[in-house]
C-alpha positions as CSV (number, residue, x, y, z in Angstrom):
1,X,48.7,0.1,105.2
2,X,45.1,0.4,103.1
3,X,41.9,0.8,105.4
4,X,40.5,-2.6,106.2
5,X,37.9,-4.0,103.4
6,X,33.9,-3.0,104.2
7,X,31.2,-4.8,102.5
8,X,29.7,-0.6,102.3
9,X,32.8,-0.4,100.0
10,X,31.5,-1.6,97.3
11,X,30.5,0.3,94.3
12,X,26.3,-0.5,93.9
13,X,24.4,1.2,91.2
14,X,22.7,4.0,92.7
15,X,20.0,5.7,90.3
16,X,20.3,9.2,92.3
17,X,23.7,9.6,91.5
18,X,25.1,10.2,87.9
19,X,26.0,6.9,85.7
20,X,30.0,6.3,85.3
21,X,31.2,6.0,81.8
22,X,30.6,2.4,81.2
23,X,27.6,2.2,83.2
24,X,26.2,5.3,80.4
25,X,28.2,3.2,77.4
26,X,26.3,0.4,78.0
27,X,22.9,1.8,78.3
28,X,23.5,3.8,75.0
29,X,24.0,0.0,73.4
30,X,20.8,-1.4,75.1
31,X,18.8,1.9,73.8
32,X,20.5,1.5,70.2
33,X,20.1,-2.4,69.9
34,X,16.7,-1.8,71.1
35,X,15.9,0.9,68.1
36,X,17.5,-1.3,65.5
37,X,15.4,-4.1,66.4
38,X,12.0,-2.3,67.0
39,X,13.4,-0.6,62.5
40,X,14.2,-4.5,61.7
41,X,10.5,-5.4,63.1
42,X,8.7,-2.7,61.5
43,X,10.1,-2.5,57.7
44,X,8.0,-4.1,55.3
45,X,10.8,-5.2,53.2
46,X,12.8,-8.1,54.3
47,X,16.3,-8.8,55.8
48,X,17.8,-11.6,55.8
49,X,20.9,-12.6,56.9
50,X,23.2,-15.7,55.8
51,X,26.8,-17.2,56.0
52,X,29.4,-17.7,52.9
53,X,27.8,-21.0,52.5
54,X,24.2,-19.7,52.2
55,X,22.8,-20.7,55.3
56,X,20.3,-18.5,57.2
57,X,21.4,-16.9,60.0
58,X,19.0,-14.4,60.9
59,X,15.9,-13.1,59.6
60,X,13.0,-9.9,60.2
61,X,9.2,-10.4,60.5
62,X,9.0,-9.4,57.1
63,X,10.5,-12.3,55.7
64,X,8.3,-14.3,57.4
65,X,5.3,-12.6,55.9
66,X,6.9,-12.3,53.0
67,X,7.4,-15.5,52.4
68,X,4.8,-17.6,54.5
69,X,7.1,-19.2,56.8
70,X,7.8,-19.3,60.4
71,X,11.4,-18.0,62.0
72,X,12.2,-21.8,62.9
73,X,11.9,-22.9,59.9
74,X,14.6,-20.9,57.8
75,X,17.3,-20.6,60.9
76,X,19.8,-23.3,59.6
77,X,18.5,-23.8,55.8
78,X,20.0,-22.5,52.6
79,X,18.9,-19.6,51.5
80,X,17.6,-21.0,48.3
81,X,14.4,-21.7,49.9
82,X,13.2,-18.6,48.9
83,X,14.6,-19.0,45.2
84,X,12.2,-21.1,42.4
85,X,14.4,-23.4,39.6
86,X,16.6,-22.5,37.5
87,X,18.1,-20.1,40.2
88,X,17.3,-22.7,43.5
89,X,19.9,-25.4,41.6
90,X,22.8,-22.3,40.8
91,X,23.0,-20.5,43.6
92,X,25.4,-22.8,45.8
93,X,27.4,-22.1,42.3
94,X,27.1,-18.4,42.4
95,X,28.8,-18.4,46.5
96,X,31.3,-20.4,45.0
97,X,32.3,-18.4,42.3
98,X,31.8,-14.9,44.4
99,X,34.5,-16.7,46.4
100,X,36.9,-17.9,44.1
101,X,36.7,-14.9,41.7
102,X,35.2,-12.2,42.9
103,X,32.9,-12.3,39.8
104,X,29.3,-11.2,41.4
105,X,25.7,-12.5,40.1
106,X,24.1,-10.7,42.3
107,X,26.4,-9.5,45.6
108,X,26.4,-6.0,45.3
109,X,24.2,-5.8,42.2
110,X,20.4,-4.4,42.7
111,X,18.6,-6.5,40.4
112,X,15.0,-8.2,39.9
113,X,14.9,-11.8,40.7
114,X,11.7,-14.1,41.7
115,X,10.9,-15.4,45.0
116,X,9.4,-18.6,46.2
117,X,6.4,-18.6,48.9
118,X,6.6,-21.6,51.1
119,X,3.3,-22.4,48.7
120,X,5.3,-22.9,45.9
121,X,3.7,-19.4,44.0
122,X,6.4,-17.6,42.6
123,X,6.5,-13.6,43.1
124,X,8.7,-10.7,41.8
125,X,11.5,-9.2,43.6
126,X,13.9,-6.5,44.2
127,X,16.7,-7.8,45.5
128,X,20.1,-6.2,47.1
129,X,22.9,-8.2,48.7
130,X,25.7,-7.0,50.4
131,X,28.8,-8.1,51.7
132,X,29.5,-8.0,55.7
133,X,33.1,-8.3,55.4
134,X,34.0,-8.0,59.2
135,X,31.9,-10.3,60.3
136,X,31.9,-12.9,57.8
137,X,28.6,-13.3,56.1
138,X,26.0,-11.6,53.5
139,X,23.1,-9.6,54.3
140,X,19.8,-9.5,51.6
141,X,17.1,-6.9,51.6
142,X,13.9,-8.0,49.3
143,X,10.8,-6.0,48.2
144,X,7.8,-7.6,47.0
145,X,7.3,-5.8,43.8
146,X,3.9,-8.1,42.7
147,X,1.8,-4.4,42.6
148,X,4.0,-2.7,40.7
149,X,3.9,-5.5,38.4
150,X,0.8,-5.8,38.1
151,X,0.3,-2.0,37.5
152,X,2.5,-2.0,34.9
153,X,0.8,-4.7,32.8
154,X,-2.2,-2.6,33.3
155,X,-0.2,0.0,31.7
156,X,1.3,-2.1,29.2
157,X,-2.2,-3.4,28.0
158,X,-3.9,-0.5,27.7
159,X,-1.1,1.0,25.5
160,X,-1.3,-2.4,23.2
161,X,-4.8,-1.7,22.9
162,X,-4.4,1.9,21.7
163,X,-2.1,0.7,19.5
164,X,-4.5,-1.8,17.7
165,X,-6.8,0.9,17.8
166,X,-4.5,3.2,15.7
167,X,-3.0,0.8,13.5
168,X,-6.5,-0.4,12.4
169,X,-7.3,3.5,11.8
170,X,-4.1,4.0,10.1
171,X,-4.9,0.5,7.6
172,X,-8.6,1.0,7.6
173,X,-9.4,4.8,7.1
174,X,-6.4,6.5,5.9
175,X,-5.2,3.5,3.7
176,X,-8.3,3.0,2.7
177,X,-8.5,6.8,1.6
178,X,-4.6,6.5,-0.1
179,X,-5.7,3.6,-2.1
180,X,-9.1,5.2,-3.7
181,X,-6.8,8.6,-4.5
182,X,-4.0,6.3,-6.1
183,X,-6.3,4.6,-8.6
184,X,-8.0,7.9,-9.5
185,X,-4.2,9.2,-9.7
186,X,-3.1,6.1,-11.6
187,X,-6.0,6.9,-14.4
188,X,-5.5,10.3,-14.6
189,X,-1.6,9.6,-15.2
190,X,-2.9,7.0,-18.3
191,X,-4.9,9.4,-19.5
192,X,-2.9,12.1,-19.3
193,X,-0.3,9.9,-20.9
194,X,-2.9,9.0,-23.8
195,X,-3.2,12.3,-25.0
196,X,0.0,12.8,-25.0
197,X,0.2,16.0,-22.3
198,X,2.4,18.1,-21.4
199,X,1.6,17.1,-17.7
200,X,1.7,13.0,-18.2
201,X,4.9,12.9,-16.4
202,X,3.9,14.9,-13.4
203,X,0.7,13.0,-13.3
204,X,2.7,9.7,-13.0
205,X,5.3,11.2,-10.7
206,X,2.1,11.8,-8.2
207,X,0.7,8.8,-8.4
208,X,4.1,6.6,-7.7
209,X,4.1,9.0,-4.7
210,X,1.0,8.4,-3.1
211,X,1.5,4.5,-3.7
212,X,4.4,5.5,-1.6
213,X,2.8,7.0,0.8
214,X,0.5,4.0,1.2
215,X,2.5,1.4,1.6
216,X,4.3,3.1,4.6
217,X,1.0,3.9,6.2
218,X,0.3,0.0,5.6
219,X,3.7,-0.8,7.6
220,X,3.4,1.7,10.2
221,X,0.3,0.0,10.5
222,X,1.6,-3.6,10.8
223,X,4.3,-2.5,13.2
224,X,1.5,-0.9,15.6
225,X,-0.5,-3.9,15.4
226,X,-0.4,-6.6,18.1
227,X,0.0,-10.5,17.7
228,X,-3.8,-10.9,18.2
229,X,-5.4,-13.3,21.4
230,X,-5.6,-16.6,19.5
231,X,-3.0,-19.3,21.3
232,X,-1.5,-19.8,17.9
233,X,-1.0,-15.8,16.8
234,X,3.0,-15.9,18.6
235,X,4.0,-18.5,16.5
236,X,2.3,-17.0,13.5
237,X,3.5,-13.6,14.4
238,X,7.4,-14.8,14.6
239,X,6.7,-16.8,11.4
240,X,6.2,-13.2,9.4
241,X,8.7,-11.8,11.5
242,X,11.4,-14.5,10.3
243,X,10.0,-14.1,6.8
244,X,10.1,-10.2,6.4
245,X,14.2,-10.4,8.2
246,X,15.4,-12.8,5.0
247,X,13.1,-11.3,2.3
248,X,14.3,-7.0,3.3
249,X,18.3,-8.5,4.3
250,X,21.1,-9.8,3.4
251,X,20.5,-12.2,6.4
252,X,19.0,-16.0,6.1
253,X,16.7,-16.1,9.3
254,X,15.3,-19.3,10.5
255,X,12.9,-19.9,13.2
256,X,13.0,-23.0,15.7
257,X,10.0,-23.8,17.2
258,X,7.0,-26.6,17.6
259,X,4.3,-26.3,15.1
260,X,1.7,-27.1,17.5
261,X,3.7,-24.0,20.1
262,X,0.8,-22.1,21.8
263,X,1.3,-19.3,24.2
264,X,-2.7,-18.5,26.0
265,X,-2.2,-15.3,27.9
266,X,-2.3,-12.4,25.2
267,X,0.2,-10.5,27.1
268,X,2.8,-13.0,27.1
269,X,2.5,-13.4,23.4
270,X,2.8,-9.8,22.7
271,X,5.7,-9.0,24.9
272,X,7.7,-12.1,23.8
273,X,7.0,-10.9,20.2
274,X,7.9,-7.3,20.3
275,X,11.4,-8.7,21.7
276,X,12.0,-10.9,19.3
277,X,11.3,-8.6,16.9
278,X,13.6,-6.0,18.1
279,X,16.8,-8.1,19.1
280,X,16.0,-9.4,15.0
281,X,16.2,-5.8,14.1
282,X,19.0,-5.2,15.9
283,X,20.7,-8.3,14.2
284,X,19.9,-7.4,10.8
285,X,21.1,-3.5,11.4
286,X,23.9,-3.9,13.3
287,X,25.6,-7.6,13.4
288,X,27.1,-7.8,10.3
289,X,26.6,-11.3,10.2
290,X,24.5,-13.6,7.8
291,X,22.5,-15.7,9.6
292,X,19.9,-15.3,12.5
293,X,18.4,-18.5,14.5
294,X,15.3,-17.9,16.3
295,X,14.2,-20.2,18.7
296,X,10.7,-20.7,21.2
297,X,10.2,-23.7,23.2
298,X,8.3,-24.6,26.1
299,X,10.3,-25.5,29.3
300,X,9.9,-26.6,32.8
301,X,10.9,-22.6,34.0
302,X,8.6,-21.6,31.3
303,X,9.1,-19.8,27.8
304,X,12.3,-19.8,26.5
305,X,13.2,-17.7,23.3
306,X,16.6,-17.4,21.6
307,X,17.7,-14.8,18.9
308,X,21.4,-15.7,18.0
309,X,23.2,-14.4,15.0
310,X,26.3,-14.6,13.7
311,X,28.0,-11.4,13.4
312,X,30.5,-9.6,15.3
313,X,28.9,-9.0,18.6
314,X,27.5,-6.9,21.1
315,X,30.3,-4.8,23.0
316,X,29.4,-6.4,26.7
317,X,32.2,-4.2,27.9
318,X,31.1,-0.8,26.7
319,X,27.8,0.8,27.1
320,X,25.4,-1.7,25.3
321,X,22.6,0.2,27.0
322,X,21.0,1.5,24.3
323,X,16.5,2.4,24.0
324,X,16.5,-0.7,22.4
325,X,17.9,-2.9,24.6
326,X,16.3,-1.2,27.7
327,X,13.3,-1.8,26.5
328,X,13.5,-5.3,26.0
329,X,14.6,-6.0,29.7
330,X,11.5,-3.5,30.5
331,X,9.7,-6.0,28.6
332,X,11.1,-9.1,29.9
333,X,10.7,-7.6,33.6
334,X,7.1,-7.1,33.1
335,X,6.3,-10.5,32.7
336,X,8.5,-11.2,35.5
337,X,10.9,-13.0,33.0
338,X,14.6,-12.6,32.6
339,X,16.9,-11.9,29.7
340,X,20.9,-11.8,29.0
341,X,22.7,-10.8,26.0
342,X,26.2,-12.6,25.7
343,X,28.8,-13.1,22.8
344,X,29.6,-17.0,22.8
345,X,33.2,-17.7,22.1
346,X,32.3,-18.9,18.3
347,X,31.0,-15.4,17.5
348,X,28.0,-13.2,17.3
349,X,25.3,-12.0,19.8
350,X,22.4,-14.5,21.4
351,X,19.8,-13.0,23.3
352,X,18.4,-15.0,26.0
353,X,14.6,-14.2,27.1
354,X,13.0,-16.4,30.0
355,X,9.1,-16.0,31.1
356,X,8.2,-18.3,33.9
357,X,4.1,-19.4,33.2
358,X,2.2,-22.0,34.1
359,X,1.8,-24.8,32.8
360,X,-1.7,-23.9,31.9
361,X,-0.4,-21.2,29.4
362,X,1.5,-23.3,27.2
363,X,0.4,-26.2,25.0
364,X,1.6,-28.3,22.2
């Protein structure tokens, strides 16, 4: 028969004695949820965690300095709160697709994206999502990149004005110096020729070779050179650009765009033209095709510009990551902008770029 029940039976937490096992187990799991919560507070990039449908579950302090809201007002709302348009009206449709397919826009992809501010500014990001399988839901770490950004158009101006600088050396002194020796060439060749010498034909051969010389010292030049900071230069600029593609290949090139198209902020322009001009190259070298369409316009996300062509297409599934085409998303990143390359289902390659500026930068 067991010993009658005492109420000094019964097994209290004594702190001189040694924990039991599940006693120690659960004060490991304080301590740890306590260190992951005191890492979640402290990171400067934020966390932010949703369901399949989008909606916010959980979020760090980050986020909320991040983005200029308070905790209670993103527990329950769509995650698209932080997203400006287009992306804000496409995301439900990116879930839903993730879902259905498997086919991922950005779950599991690092990739640069923009971010809202409860202000409405917009802001670049680097964004990573993962999938939380065994629980159910999707977990996003973002990092305000707005510095780096901002240091790299630094970089990217000062290298556009070293450029001008060279290109008006190359045009103005050494052109200038090719030209004066070609004519002096070119009439010693005639007179050379006029006395009949023995040397006329060497004469001539020299001077067709410094003319040559000179005119690819004239396009190195013009290939240095930037747009220019007039409002009206982009449009000039992919004018030539349109011009030079059907006059040096076998390709008609036509350019879309509002006469009256002006782009204000010199670096836009710039940018926006050295990608058009190397997704045209790229067309005209590689596509096979016959036509190119070029196409700017003004939108409510901001500048749109479209190179399509005709040929047979850019291999999607192989490595299409060529200098070329990194450079043009380095481009396209810098201005915070976006850009695809895609092979519609009539044919050929269109290269999609997409700057978002203000209102203030574009008139026409």
């Amino acid at each position: 028969m067991p010993p009658p029940f005492h109420a000094s039976h019964v097994d209290e937490f004594d702190p001189s004695r040694p924990e039991s096992g599940r006693e120690r187990a659960l004060i490991a799991l304080r301590e740890s949820e306590t260190r992951m919560r005191a890492i979640l507070n402290a990171t400067v990039d934020a966390i932010v965690t949703i369901d399949k449908a989008g909606i916010i579950l959980a979020i760090n302090p980050a986020t909320e300095r991040m983005f200029g809201y308070e905790e209670s007002e993103l527990l329950g709302q769509n995650v698209k709160i932080f997203m400006p348009f287009p992306h804000r009206d496409e995301h439900d449709g990116y879930l839903a697709r993730y879902k259905e397919t498997g086919e991922a826009h950005v779950i599991g992809i690092g990739r640069e994206v923009r971010g809202r501010r409860k202000d409405g500014t917009t802001f670049p990001l680097e964004l990573a999502v993962s999938e939380v399988e065994s629980f159910n839901m999707y977990s996003g770490i973002m990092r305000d990149i707005s510095e780096r950004r901002i240091l790299d158009r630094q970089v990217v101006k000062a290298v556009m004005e070293e450029r001008h600088r060279t290109a008006c050396d190359l045009h103005d002194g050494i052109g200038s110096m090719l030209t004066a020796i070609h004519l002096r060439s070119a009439m010693l060749a005639k007179g050379l020729a006029a006395e009949h010498s023995a040397q006329a034909e060497e004469g001539a051969t020299i001077s067709s070779l410094i003319k040559a010389a000179l005119s690819q010292v004239r396009s190195v030049a013009r290939g240095l050179h930037t747009v220019g900071d007039e409002p009206e230069n982009l449009l000039n600029g992919l004018q030539e650009l349109v011009r030079q593609a059907s006059a040096t290949s076998l390709m008609t090139c036509e350019l879309k765009c509002s006469p009256t198209m002006r782009v204000h902020d010199p670096m836009v322009a710039n940018q926006i033209y050295r990608i058009a001009q190397e997704a045209i190259a790229n067309a005209t070298k590689y596509s096979g095709g016959s036509a190119i369409s070029v196409s700017l316009e003004g939108a409510r996300e901001g500048i749109v510009l479209t190179i399509a062509d005709d040929g047979k297409g850019i291999d999607l599934a192989g490595d299409s990551g060529g200098l070329g085409l990194a450079i043009m998303k380095y481009r396209a990143h810098i201005l915070g902008g976006t850009i695809h390359f895609s092979r519609p289902v009539e044919g050929g390659t269109t290269v999609t770029c997409k700057v978002p500026v203000s209102v203030q930068e574009i008139s026409h």
